[in-house]
N, C-alpha and C positions, 0 to 999 in steps of 0.2 A: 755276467750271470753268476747267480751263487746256487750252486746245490748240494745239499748237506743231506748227508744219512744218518738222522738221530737214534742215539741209543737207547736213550733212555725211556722206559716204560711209563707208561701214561697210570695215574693215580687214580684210585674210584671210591666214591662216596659210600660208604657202609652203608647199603639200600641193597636188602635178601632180593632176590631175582631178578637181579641182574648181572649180564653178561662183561668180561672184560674187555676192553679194547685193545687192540693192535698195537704195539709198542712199534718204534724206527720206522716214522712215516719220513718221505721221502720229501724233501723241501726246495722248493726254487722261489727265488726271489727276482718280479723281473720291474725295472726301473723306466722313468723316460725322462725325454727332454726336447718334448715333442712342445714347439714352442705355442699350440692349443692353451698349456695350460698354464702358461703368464698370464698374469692377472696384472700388471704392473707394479709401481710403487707408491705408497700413499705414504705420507709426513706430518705428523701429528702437532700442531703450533707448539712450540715447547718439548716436544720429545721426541722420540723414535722415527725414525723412516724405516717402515718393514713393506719388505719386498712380498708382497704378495702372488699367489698361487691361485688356478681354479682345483677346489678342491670335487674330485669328484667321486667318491668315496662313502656318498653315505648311505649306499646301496648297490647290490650288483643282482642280475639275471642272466642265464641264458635259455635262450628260445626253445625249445624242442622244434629238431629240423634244421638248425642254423649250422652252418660249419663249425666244429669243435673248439674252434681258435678265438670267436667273434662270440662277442657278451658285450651288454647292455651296463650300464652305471647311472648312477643318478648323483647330482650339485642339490645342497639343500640350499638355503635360502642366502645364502655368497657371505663373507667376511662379516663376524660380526664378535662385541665382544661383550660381557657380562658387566656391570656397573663396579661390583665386586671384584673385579680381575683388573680392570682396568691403568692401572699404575704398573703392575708386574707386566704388562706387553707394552703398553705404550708410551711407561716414563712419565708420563702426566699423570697429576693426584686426582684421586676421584672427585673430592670436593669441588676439581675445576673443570675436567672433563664433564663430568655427570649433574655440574651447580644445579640442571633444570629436571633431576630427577636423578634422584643416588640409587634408585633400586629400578632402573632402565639398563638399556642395550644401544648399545653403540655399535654403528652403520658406517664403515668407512667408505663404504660402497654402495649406498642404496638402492642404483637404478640396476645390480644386478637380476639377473632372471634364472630363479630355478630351471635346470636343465639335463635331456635327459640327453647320453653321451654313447655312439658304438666306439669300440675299443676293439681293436685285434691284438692278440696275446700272440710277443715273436719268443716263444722261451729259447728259443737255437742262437738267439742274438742277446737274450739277455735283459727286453725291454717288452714296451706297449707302446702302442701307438690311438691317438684319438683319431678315426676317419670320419664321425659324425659327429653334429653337435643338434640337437632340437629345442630349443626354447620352450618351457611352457608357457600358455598368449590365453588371452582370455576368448569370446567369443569371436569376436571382430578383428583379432586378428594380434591386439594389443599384446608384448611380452607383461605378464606379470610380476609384479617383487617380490623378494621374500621378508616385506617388513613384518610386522604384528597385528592381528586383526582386529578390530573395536569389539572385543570382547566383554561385557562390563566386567569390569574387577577380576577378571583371569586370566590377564595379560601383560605384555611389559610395554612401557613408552621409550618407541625407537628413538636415536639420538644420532645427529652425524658426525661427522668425525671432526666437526669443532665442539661439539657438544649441543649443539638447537637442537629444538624438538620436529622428530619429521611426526607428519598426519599419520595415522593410525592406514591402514589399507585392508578395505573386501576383498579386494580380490585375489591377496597375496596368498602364498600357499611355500611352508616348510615343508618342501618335499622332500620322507627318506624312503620307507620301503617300496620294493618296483615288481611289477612281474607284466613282463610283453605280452602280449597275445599275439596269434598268426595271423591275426589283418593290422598288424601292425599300430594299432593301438596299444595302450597301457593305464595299470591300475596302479596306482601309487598311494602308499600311507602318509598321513600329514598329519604331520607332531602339532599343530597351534591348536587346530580346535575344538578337539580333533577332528579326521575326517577321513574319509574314502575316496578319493578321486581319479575318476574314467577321463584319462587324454587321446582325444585322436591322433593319427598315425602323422599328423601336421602338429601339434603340441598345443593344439586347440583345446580349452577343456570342455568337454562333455555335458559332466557333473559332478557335481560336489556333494555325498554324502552325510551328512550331522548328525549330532544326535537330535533326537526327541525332546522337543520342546524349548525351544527360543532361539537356539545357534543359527537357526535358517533368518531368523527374524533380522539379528546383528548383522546377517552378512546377505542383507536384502539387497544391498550395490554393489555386490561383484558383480561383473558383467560376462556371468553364466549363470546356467542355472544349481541351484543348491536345493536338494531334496532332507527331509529328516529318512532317517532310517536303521540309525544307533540309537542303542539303550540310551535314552536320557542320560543316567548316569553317569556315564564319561564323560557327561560335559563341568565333572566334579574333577577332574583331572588336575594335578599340580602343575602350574606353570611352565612351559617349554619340557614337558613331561607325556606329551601322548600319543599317535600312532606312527611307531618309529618302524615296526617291520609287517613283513605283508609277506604273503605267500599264496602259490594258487596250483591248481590242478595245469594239468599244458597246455588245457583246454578252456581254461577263464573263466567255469562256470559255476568253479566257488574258490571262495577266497579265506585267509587264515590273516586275522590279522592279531596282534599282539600288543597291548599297553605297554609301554614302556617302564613304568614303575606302578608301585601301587597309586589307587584315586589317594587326594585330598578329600576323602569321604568320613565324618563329615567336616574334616577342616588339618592345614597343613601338618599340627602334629602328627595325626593319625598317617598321614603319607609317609614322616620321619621315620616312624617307627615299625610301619607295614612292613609285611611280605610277601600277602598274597598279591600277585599283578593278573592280567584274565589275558584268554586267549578267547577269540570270536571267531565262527564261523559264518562264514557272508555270501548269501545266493545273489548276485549281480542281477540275474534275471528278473525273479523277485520280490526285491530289494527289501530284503528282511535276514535278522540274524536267527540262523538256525541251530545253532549250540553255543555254547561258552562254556571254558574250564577255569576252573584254579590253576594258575603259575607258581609256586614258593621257590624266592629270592633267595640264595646262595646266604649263608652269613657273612656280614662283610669281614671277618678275620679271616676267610680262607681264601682270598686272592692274594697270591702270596706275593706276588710283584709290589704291592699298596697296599698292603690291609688296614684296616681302618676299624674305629667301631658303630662308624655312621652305617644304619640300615639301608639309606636314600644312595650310599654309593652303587652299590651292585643295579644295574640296569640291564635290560633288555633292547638288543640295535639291530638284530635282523633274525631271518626265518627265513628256512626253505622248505621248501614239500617233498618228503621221501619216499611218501606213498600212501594208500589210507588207513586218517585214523595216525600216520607217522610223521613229524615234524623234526627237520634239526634247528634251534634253537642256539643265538647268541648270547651269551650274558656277559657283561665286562663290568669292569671298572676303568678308570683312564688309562692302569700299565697292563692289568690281565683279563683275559680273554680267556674263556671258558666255551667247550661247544658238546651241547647235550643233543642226546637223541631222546625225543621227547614222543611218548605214545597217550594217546586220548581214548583209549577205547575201555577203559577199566576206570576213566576217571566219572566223575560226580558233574552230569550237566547242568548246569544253573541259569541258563538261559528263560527269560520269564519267572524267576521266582522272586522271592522274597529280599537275595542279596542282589536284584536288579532294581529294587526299592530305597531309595535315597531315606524314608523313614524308618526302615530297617535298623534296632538297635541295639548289640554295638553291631554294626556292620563288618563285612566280610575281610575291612581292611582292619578293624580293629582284633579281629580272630584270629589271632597265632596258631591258636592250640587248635587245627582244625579237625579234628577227630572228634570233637566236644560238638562240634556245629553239624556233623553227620555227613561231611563234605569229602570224598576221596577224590585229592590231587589228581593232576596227572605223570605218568611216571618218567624221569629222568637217569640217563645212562650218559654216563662223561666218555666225550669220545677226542677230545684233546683238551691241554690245559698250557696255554704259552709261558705260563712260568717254567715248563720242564724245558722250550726253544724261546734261548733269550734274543735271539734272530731275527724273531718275528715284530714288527712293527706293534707301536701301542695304538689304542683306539681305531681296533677291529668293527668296521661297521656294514662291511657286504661280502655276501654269500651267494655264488652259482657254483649248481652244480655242471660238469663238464660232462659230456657223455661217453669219456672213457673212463669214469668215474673218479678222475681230480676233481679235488675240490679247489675251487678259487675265492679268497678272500683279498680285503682290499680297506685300505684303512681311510678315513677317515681325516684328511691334513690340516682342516679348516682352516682353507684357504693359505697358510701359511702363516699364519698370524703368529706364532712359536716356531717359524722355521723348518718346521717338518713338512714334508714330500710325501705325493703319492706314493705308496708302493704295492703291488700284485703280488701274493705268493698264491703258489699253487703245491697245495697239500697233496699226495699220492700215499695209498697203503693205509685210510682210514678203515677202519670198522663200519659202515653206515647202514652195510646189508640192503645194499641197493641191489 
């Protein structure tokens, strides 16, 4: 076990009314080698053999009610690598890996199954342990993949880890953001299509959430059922770009979900260069969004671990519920990790109006200057920044809150494919005003 008392005072954004945060949060770092999350070894014809990991990190919850120690995580759609990337991890050129599509994804693992994972936190020992694992399955019973869905033209062609083309899948599902309920079901946000989707307490899915107008059409052969009930709009999302975090009341009976970056509205410059990303508010019961705000994306020069002057780096990977109307909010880049405390109750709701209109022009992603547009944000308070704890693991992607008010985060290892490991920290001594 590592546990570190930092000194150093946490940074805050020049934004009048707001309060400072809590400088020497209190840090443990807890590890494993709970053999749950070998994934084994896959060898690429010509190049690398990487030892792969389940990574299960690209979401955490804990229950209201649960013992203080036991939280829930979430596996997104298992090992997988970008067209672009692919020489730098696996030694093979792209022109020969990717020959049947250079701008695909490669599946060294395809028959993996999104899956949702309990975990007991031993921090006296130093580690975690996996006690459950539940597959997400479609209705019948089937585990699900997490290939790419037949989306026309807003999606990527899977590839396996020779390079062939795998079939496109309905009924696959990139699963990140999580929140249990107390019958043991769960709502999970889903980056491909985006989407909302309710699993039973077996990992059976439910339904599946889309937006408005066609998504349901495209993924008419899952074998569940898929409802519309998102802003159309989101179905302008940029590629591997959409419902990465999710949050809920304890009680399930509304939901926070958050875009991940700004839409491709109305086409992928406009995503480059955005900042505004939306936050939605979601009645399960029903099934209708009852608010949405403005997000504004961090500049990307002020993540200090990587700064960059791509606007598309700074993302949004998870949410949790502080209370209402209160949100804490992820933002990272690959090496820093930022976590705001995020309020909606002074902001601008835009749910139903006119930037929910794909004809809307320029559009809300094309409006930097949003005080011109008559649009008030919602407001941001920095209540850590891992550039001040160089400690802490990169590609921060889940958030539960514990109920003696640690926070726990949890990275993100994808699957191992670069080598990196799960790891748990559990933050104590934040500001969150819980």
């Amino acid at each position: 076990m590592r546990r570190l008392l930092l000194s150093a005072c946490l940074m805050l954004p020049a934004v009048a009314g707001m309060r400072p945060a809590l400088a020497a949060p209190e840090i443990t770092v807890l590890t494993s080698e709970d053999p749950a999350l070998r994934l084994g070894r896959f060898a690429f014809p010509g190049g690398r053999t990487l030892e792969l990991s389940v990574g299960i990190g690209s979401a955490a919850y804990h229950r209201p009610g649960d013992p203080g120690d036991i939280v829930y995580t979430l596996s997104d759609r298992g090992p997988n690598i970008a067209c672009s990337e692919v020489e730098a991890v696996t030694g093979v050129a792209r022109a020969t890996l990717c020959a049947e599509d250079r701008n695909g994804r490669v599946y060294p693992v395809p028959g993996y199954s999104p899956t949702l994972y309990g975990v007991q936190l031993l921090p006296a020992e130093g580690r975690f342990r996996v006690f459950d694992s539940i597959a997400i399955k479609t209705r019948d019973g089937r585990p699900v993949s997490g290939l790419t869905n037949p989306l026309r033209g807003r999606t990527e062609q899977p590839l396996d880890g020779q390079g062939r083309r795998l079939a496109y899948d309905a009924s696959a599902i990139d699963a990140e953001g999580l929140v249990r309920l107390p019958d043991g079901s769960a709502w999970i946000g889903e980056e491909n299509a985006p989407s909302l989707v309710h699993v039973g307490a077996d990992g059976r899915v439910l339904r599946r959430v889309v937006p408005v107008g066609g998504t349901a059409g495209e993924l008419a052969a899952a074998g569940y059922e898929v409802v519309e009930g998102l802003p159309g709009i989101l179905a302008m999302r940029q590629s591997n770009r959409g419902i990465e975090s999710l949050a809920g009341t304890p009680d399930g009976a509304t939901l926070y979900a958050v875009v991940q970056n700004p839409l491709a509205n109305p086409d992928a410059a406009a995503y480059r260069a955005a900042r505004n990303s939306r936050i939605l508010r979601y009645d399960p019961a029903a099934n209708r969004v009852t608010g949405e705000w403005v997000y504004p994306l961090d500049a990307p020069q002020s993540f200090r671990l990587d700064p960059s002057d791509a606007q598309n780096d700074p993302r949004i990977s998870e949410t949790a519920w502080l209370g209402p109307d209160r949100l804490l909010v992820l933002e990272r880049t690959e090496k820093t990790t930022k976590l705001y405390e995020v309020r909606l109750n002074e902001a601008t709701d835009i749910a139903g109006t006119r930037w929910d209109d794909v004809a809307t022009r320029p559009t809300l992603e094309q409006s930097n200057d949003l005080p011109a547009t008559g649009i008030t944000a919602v407001s941001k308070r920095l209540v850590l920044d891992s550039a001040d704890h160089p400690e802490l693991p990169g590609k921060l992607e889940g958030i539960a809150l514990l109920p003696d008010g640690t926070l726990m985060l949890i990275n993100d290892d994808d699957f191992g494919i670069t080598g990196e490991r799960t790891r748990i920290v559990l933050v104590r001594g934040l500001a969150l005003g819980l």
